[in-house]
C-alpha positions as CSV (number, residue, x, y, z in Angstrom):
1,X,24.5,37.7,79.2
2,X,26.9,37.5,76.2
3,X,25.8,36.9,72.5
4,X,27.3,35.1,69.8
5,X,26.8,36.4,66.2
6,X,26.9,33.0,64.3
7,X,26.6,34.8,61.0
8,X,24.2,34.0,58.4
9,X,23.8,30.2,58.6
10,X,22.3,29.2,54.8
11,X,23.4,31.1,51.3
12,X,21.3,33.8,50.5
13,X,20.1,34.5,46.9
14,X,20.4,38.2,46.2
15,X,20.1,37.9,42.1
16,X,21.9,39.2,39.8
17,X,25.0,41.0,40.6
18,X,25.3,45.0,40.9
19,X,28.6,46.5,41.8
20,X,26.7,49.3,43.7
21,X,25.3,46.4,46.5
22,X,27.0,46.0,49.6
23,X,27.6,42.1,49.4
24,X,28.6,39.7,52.6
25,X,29.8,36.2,52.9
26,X,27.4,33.1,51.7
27,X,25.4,36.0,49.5
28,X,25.0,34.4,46.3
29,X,24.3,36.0,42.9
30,X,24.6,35.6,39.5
31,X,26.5,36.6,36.6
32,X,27.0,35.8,32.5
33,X,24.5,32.6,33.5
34,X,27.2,31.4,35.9
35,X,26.3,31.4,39.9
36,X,29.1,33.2,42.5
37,X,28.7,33.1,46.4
38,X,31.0,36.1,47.8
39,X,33.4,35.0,50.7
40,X,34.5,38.7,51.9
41,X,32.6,41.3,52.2
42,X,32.4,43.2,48.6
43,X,30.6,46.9,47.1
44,X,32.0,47.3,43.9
45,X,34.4,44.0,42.9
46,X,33.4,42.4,40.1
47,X,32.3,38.8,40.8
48,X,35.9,38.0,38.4
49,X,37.8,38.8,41.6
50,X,38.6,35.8,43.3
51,X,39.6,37.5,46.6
52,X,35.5,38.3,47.4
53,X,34.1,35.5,44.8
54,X,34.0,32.0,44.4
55,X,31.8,30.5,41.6
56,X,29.6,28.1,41.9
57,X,28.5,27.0,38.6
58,X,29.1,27.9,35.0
59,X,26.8,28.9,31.9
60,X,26.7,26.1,29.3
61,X,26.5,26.2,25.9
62,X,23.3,28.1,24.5
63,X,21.4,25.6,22.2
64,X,19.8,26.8,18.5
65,X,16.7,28.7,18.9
66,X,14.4,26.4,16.0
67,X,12.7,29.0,15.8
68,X,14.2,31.2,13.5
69,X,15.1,27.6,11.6
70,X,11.5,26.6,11.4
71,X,8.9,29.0,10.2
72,X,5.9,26.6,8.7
73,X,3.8,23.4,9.5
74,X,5.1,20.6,7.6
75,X,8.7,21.6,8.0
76,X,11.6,18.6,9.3
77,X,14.8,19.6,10.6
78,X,18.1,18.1,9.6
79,X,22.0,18.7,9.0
80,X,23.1,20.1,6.1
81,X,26.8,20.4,5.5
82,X,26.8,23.5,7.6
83,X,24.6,23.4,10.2
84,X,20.9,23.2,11.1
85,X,18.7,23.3,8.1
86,X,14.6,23.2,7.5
87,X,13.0,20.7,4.9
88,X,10.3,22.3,3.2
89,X,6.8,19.6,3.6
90,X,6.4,17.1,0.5
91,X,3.1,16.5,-1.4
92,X,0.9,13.8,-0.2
93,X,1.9,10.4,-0.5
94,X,5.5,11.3,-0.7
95,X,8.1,9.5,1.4
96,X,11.2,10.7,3.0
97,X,14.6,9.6,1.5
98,X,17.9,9.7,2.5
99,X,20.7,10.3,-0.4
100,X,23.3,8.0,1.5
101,X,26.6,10.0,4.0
102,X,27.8,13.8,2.6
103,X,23.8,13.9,1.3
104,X,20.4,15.9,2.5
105,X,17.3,13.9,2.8
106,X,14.4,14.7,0.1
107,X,11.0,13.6,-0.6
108,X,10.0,11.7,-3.6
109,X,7.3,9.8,-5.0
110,X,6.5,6.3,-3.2
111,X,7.9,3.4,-5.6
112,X,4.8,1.5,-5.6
113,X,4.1,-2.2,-4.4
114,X,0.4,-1.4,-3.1
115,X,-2.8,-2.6,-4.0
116,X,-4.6,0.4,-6.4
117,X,-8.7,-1.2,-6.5
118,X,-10.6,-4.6,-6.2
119,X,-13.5,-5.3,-8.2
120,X,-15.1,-9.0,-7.5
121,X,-18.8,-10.5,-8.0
122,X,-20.3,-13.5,-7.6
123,X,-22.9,-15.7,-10.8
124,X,-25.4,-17.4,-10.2
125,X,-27.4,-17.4,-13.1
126,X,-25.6,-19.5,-16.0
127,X,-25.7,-21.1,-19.4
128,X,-26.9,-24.5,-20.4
129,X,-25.2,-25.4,-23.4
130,X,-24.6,-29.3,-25.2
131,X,-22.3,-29.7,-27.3
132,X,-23.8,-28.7,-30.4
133,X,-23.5,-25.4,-29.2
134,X,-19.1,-26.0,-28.0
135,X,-18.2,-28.8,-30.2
136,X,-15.0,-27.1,-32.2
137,X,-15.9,-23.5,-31.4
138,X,-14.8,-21.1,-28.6
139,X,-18.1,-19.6,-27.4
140,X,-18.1,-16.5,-25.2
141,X,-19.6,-17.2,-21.8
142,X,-21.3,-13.9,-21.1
143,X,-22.3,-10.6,-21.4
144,X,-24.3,-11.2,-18.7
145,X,-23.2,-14.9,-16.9
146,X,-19.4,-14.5,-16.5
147,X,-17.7,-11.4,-17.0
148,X,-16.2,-8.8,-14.9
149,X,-14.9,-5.1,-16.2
150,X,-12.5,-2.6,-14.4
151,X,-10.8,0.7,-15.4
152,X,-7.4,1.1,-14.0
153,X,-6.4,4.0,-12.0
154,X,-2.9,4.4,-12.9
155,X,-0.7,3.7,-16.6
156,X,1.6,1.0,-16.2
157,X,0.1,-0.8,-13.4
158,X,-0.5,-4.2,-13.5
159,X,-4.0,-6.5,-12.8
160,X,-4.5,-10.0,-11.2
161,X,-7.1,-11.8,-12.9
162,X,-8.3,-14.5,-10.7
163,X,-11.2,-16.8,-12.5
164,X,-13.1,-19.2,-10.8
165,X,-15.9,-20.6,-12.8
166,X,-18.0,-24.0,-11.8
167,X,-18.3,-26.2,-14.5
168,X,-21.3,-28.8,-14.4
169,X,-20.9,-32.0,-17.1
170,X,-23.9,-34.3,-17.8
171,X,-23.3,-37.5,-19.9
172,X,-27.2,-37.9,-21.3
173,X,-26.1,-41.4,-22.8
174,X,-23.2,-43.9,-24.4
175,X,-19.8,-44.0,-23.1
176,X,-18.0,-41.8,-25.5
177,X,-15.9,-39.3,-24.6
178,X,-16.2,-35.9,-24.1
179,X,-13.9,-32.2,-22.3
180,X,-14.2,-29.0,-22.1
181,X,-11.4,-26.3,-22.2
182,X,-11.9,-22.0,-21.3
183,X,-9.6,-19.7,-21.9
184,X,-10.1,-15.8,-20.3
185,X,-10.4,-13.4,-22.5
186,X,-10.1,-9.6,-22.4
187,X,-10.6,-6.7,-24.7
188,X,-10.7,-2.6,-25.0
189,X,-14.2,-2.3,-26.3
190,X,-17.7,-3.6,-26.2
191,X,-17.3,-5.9,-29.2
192,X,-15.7,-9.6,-29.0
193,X,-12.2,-10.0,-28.8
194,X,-10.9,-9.5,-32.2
195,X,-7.8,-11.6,-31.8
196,X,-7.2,-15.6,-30.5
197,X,-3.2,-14.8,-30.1
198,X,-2.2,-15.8,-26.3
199,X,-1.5,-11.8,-25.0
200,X,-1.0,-10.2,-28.4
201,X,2.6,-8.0,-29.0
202,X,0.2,-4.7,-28.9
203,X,-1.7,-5.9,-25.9
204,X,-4.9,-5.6,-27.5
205,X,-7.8,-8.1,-27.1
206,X,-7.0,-11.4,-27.0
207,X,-6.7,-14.0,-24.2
208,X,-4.4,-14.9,-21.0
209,X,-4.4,-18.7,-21.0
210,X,-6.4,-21.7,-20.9
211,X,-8.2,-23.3,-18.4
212,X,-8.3,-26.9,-17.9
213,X,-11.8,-27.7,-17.1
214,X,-14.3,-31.2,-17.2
215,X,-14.0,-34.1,-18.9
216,X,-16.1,-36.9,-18.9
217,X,-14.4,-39.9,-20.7
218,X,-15.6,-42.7,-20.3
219,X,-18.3,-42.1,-18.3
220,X,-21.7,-44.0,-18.4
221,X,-24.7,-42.4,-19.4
222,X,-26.5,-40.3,-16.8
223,X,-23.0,-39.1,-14.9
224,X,-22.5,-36.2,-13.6
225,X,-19.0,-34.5,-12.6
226,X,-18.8,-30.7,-11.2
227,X,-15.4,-28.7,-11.8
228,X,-14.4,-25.9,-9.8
229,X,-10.5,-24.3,-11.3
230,X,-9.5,-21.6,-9.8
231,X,-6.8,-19.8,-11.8
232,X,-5.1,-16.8,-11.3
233,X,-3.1,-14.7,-13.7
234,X,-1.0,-11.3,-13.6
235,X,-2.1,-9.2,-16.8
236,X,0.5,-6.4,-18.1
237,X,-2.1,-4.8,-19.7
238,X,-2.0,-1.3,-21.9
239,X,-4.9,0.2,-21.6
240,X,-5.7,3.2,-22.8
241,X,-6.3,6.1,-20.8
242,X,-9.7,6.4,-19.5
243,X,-10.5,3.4,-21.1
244,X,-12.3,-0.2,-19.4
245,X,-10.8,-3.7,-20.0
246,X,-13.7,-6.6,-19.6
247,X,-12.7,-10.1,-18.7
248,X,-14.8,-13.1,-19.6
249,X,-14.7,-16.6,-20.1
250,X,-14.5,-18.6,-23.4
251,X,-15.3,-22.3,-23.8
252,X,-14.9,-25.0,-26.3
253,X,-16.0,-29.0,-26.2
254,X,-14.1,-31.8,-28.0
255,X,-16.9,-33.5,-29.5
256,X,-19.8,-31.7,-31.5
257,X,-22.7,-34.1,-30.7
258,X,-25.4,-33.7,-28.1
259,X,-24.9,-36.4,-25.8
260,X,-23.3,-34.0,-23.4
261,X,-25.3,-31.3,-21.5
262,X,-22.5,-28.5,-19.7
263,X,-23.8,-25.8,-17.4
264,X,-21.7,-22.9,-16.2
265,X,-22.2,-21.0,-12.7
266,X,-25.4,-22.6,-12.3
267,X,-26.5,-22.2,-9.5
268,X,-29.6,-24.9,-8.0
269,X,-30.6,-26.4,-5.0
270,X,-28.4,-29.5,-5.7
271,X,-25.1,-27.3,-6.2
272,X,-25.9,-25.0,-3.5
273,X,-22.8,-22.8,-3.2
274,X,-20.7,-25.0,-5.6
275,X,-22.7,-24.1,-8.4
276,X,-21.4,-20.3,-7.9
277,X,-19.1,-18.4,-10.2
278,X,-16.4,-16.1,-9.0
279,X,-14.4,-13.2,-10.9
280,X,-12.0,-11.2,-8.4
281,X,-9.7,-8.6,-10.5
282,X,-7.1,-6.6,-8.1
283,X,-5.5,-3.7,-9.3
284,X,-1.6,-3.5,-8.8
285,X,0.9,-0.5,-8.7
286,X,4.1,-2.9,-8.7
């Protein structure tokens, strides 16, 4: 019976090429990172001879071993204008810039626009005054009944002073005529505000504006009127370093008689909830 040699029927991988192995057709091995398969039989040709090799695919481009570019945690790569380059880690809170085409990227400071601190409370406990007490003069409601204090974290930032006080107007009797006006005031020290100009030129104590607040003109005796404003204003405050700034309310009636009863941040079982007080004071790095 006769036989047929059919040859090797599949490629066979013999690894990397040696010019002292005895190579046959379909053996396959590889060179330089490129792949040959030998089509005649071959000891000693280099796999550059086309006569015994044919290749079968080529070495590509070796990429960059980051490795040797980065060496410690923290580190970004980028492009500088020659090649592949490391950028060292910022300090915390810094953001990555870029300085625009032909530039490397840097970290800086963040430019602000975030909230630094929020102090807030809540009065319920108020005064009962008439207007013997207001009439003509601006009368400090506080130390203890409606104001609120805060230190600021950072030099030039800014504060939002948001003052809600309830304001409860009695008329005891007649119809005469009778308002009352706050105004929020601030200062440096424990002491009252030393100053009545509207946000001084030094920024010492003194006072942000004036609230519009109840007025009873007109009114019968016996009437009642509840007023709850709710103003809010952005302070550009200097305070010195280390130093608190206290917010508090000051008040002032039209008339001086006592036919008028005024309660502030009183808080009963008739006002319930209305009868609370509210000083919220946010903290801004704008």
């Amino acid at each position: 019976m006769s036989t047929i040699d059919l040859g090797k029927i599949k490629m066979v991988w013999r690894g990397a090429y040696n010019n002292a192995t005895a190579y046959t057709p379909d053996d396959v091995v590889s060179s330089g990172g490129s792949s040959y398969i030998c089509i005649l039989a071959s000891t000693g040709n280099a796999v550059s001879n086309g006569t015994y090799w044919q290749q079968m695919s080529a070495a590509g481009t070796n990429g960059t071993d980051l490795t040797s570019t980065l060496g410690t945690q923290g580190q970004i790569i980028y492009r500088d204008g020659s090649g592949l380059a490391a950028l060292n880690a910022g300090t915390a809170g810094q953001v990555l810039q870029t300085g625009g085409s032909g530039a490397n990227p840097s970290w800086v400071n963040a430019s602000g626009g975030k909230t630094l601190q929020v102090v807030s409370t809540t009065f319920r406990t108020g005064e009962n005054l008439n207007n013997s007490n207001l009439g003509g003069t601006w009368r400090e409601i506080g130390t203890t009944s409606f104001e609120l204090a805060m230190t600021p974290q950072k030099s030039g930032s800014k504060i939002l002073v948001n003052f809600q006080p309830h304001i409860f107007g009695h008329n005891n009797s007649g119809t005469s005529w009778d308002s009352v006006r706050g105004r929020i005031h601030y200062r440096y020290s424990t002491s009252s505000p030393t100053s009545d100009t509207l946000i001084p030129a030094n920024k010492g104590d003194g006072y942000l504006g004036t609230i519009a607040a109840g007025d009873l003109s007109g009114y019968s005796g016996g009437h009642w009127i509840h007023h709850k404003p709710n103003v809010t204003i952005l302070h550009d405050h200097d305070t010195p370093s280390g130093e608190t700034i206290t917010y508090t309310l000051y008040v002032r009636s039209a008339n001086t008689g006592s036919s008028y009863d005024w309660r502030f941040n009183n808080y009963t079982s008739d006002n319930g909830e209305d009868g609370v007080g509210r000083i919220i004071l946010t903290e801004l790095d704008l």
